[in-house]
C-alpha distance (Angstrom), angle and dihedral (degrees) to the residues before:
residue distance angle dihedral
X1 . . .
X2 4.02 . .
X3 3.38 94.1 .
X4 4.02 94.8 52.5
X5 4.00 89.1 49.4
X6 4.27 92.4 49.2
X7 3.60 78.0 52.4
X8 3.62 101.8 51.9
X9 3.63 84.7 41.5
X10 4.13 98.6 62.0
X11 3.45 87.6 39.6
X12 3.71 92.8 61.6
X13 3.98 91.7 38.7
X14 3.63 91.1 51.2
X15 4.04 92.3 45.1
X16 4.14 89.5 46.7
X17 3.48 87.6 42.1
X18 3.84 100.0 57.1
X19 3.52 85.1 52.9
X20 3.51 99.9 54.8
X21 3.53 95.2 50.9
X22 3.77 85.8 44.8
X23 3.71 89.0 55.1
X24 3.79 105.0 37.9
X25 4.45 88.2 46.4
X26 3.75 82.9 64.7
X27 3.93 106.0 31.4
X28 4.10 95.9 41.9
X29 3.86 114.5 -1.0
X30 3.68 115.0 -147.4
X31 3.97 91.4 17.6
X32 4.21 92.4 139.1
X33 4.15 96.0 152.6
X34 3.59 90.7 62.8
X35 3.38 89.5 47.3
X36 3.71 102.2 62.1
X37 3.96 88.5 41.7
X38 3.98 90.5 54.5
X39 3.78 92.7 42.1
X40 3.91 93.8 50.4
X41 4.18 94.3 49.2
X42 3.61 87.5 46.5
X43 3.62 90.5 48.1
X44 3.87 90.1 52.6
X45 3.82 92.3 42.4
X46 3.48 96.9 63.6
X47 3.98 94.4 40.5
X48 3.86 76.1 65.3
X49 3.49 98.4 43.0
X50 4.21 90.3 48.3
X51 3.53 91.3 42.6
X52 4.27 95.9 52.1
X53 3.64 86.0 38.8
X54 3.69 107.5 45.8
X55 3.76 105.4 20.9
């Protein structure tokens, strides 16, 4: 159903984008612009990825 796969989706977003911030805090503190750009691709990419996978 739609509702299961927008689940699945902020699931993913949320898990990628704990990591990110994970990642970026310890590469480049205070680094927020690449932030939002990273967490909008990813957040397209796996609309994609959801889309081809579970049409």
């Amino acid at each position: 159903s739609t509702d299961a796969k927008q689940l699945l989706v902020n699931l993913l977003y949320l898990y990628f984008s704990v990591i990110a911030q994970q990642l970026l805090e310890f590469c480049n503190p205070g680094e927020h612009l690449f932030e939002e750009y990273l967490g909008i691709f990813m957040a397209l990419e796996l609309e994609g990825f959801v889309r081809t996978r579970f049409p």
